[in-house]
C-alpha positions in Angstrom: 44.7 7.4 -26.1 46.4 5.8 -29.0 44.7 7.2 -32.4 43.7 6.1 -36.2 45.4 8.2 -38.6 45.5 10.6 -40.4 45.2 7.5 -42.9 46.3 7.7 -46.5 43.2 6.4 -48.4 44.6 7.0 -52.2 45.6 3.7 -53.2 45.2 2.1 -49.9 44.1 -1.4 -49.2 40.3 -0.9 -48.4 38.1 -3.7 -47.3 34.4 -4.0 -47.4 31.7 -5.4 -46.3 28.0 -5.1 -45.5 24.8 -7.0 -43.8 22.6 -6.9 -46.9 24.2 -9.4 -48.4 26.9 -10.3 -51.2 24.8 -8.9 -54.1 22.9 -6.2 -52.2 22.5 -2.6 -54.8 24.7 -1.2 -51.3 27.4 -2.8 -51.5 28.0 -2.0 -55.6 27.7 1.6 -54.6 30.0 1.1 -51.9 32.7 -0.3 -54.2 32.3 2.2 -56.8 33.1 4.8 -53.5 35.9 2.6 -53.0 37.2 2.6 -56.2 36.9 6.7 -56.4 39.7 6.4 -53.6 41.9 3.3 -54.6 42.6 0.4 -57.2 43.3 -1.7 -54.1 39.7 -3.1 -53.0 38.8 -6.3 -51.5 35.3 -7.6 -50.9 34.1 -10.0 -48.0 31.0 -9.8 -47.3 27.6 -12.5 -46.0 26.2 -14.6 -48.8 22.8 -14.0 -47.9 21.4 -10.7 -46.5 22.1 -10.7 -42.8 19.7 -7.1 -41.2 19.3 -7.3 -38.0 22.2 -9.9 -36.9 24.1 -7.4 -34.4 27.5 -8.3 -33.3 26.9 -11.9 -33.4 29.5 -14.5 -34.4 28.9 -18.3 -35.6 30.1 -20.3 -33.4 28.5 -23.7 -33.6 28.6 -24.6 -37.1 31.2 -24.4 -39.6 31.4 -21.7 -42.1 32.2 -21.8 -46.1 34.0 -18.9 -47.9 33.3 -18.7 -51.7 35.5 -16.9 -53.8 33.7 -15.2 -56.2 36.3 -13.4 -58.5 39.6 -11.8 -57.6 39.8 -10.1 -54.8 35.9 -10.6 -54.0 34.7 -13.3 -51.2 31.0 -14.3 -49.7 30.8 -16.1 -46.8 27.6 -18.1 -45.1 27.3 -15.9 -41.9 27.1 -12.8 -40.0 28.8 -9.6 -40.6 31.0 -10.4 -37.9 32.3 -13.7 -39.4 33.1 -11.8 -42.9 35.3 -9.4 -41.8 37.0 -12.2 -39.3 37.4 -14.7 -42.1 38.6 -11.6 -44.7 41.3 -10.6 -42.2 42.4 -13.8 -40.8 42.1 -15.8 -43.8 41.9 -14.0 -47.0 44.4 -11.7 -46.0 46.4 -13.5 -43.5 49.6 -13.6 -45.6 48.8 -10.5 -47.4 48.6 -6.6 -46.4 46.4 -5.7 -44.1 43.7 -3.2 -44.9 44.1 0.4 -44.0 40.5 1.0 -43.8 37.5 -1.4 -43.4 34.7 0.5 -45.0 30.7 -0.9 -44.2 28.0 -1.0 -46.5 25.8 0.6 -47.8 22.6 -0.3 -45.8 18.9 -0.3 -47.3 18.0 1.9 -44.7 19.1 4.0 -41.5 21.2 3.2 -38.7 20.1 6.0 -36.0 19.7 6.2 -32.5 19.4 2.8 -30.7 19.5 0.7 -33.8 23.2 1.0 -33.4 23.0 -2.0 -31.1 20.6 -4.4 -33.4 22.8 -3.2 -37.2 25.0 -5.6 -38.9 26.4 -2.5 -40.4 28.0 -1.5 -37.7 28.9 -4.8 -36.1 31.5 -5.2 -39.4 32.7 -2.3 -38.7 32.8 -3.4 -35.1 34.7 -6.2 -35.7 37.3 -4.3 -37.7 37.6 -1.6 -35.4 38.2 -4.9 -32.3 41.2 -6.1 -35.2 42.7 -3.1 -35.0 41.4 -1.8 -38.6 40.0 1.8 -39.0 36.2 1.2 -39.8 33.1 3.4 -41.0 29.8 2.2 -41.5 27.6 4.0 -44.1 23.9 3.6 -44.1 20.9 5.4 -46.4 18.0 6.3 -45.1 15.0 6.3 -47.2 11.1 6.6 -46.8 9.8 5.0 -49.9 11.6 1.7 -50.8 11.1 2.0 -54.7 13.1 5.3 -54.6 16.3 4.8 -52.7 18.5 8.1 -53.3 22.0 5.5 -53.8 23.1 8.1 -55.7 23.6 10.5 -52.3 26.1 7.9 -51.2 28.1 7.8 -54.0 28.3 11.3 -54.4 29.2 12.6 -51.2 31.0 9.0 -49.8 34.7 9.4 -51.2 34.9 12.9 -50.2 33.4 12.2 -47.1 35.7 9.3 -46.5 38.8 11.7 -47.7 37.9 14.1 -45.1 37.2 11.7 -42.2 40.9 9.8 -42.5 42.4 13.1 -42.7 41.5 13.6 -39.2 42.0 10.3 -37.9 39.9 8.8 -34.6 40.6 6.9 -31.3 41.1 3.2 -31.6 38.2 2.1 -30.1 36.0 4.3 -32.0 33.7 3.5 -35.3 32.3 6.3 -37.4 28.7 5.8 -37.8 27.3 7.7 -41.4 23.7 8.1 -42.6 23.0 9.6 -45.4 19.3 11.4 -45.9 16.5 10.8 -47.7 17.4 13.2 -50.7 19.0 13.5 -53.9 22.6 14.3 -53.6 22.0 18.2 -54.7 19.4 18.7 -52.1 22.2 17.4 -48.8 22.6 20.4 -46.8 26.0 19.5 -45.6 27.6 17.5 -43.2 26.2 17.2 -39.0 28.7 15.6 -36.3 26.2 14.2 -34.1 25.6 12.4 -30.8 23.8 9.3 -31.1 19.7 10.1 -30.8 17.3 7.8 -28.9 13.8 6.8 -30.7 11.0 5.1 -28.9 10.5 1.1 -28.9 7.8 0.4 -31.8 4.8 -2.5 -31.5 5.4 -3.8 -34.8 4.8 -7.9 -34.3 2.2 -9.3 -36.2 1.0 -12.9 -35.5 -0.2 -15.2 -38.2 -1.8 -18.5 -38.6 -0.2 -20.9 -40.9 -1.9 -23.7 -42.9 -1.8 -26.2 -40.1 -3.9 -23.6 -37.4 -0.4 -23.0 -35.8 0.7 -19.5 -34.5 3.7 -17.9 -35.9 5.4 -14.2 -35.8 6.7 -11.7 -37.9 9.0 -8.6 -36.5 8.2 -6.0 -37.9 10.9 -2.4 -37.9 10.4 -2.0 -34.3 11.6 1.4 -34.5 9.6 4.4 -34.9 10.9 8.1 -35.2 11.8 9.5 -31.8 11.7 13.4 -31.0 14.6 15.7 -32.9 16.7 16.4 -30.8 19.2 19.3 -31.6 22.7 17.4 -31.6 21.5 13.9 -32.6 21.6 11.5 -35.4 17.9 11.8 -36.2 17.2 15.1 -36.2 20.6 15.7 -38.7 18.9 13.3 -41.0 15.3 14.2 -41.1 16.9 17.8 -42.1 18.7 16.6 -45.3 21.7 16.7 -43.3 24.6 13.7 -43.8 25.3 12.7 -40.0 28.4 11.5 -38.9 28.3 10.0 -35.3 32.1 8.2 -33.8 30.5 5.4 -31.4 32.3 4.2 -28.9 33.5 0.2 -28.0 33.8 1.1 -24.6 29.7 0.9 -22.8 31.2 1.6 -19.4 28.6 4.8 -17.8 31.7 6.9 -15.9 29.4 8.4 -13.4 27.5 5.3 -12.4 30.7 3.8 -12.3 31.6 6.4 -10.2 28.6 6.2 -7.9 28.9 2.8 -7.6 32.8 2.7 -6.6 31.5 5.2 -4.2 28.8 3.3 -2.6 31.2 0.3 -2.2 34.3 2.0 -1.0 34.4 0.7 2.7 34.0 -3.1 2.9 30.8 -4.6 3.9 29.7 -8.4 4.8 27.1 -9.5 2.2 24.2 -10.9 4.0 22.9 -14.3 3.6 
């Protein structure tokens, strides 16, 4: 299988991005990790905060890219559209990035959230463009006392030590960082992803005309620790890297399956 890397971050182009937003606290401490590694940053990222927006790419309405200073670009959509419009716009006639780097979310990206994170859709898309990606998330307890400081003190080595060793092409590398100040991170978990249970966090309200709407609420709520996984590395002040695959294909129901249709059959009507 063809392979990332090693990559040569010092002075490399890096790209990033984010789903909190163009002026989310995240993505400042994810450019100052950036600019621990290299002078050659550029920044692409939604122009309003964009949580929960998976994978998802605008395709029935135009979209508008602001350039907000040099080398630093918001645009009106999902994660997805910023790192398309960064690579085959901004940077169409320039260089492309050696690394796409995504980040840092207000909050975890464990287990199953994976499939719902606009985190890890930019660094989805990257990774589909043929750029090296890793998302960085933070998880956190009590939103008045986000530990940013635990990214940015263990991200550019982190990152350092990551390209070193390079990954498959069709991998991402997931990273969530614990809910503890930077002295207090134990060190650093490869893990599988983990698997919480499905919450029941939807509230109804009434609004001023008697008419029903709905709020969702996290919809996540924490699963058992399993020895290996995401969530049990970060619950133990560990810093959990996790590659995730592009490829959803289940080998042995694949397998199974092939097996069960091996010999030709009519379909009934």
């Amino acid at each position: 299988m063809t392979k990332f890397g090693p990559i040569a971050v010092e002075n490399a182009r890096l790209l990033l991005s984010n789903d909190d937003g163009i002026a989310a606290p995240g993505l400042k401490v994810l450019e100052r990790i950036a600019r621990a590694l290299s002078k050659d940053v550029w920044i692409a990222a939604p122009e309003t905060e964009q949580s929960g927006a998976g994978h998802s790419l605008s395709l029935r309405r135009p979209l508008r890219l602001r350039r907000l200073g040099p080398r630093r670009f918001a645009i009106d959509g999902t994660p997805t559209d910023a790192v398309l419009l960064a690579v085959h716009e901004v940077l169409k006639k320039k260089q492309r990035p050696a690394l796409m780097l995504s980040g840092v979310n207000r909050g975890s990206n464990l287990g199953e959230d994976v499939t719902y994170s606009g985190t890890i859709a930019a660094a989805m898309e990257a990774t589909l463009l043929g750029i090296p990606a890793i998302a960085f998330s933070l998880s956190f307890n009590d939103p008045t006392s986000i530990q940013w400081k635990t990214a940015e003190a263990h991200g550019p080595d982190l990152i350092r030590r990551l390209t070193r060793v390079g990954w498959p092409e069709d991998v991402l590398i997931n990273v969530n960082f614990p809910d503890c100040p930077p002295d207090q991170v134990r060190g650093v978990r490869i893990t599988r992803q983990g698997k919480r249970k499905l919450g029941d966090q939807v509230g109804q309200r009434v609004d001023m005309r008697g008419e029903h709407y709905y709020w969702i609420g996290p919809m996540r709520q924490d699963g058992s620790q399993v020895p290996g996984s995401d969530l049990a590395a970060v619950l133990e002040n560990f810093i959990s890297v996790t590659p995730l695959s592009l490829d959803l294909t289940h080998d042995p129901t694949l397998r199974a399956l092939a097996g069960a249709f091996s010999t030709p059959q009519l379909l009934k009507a």
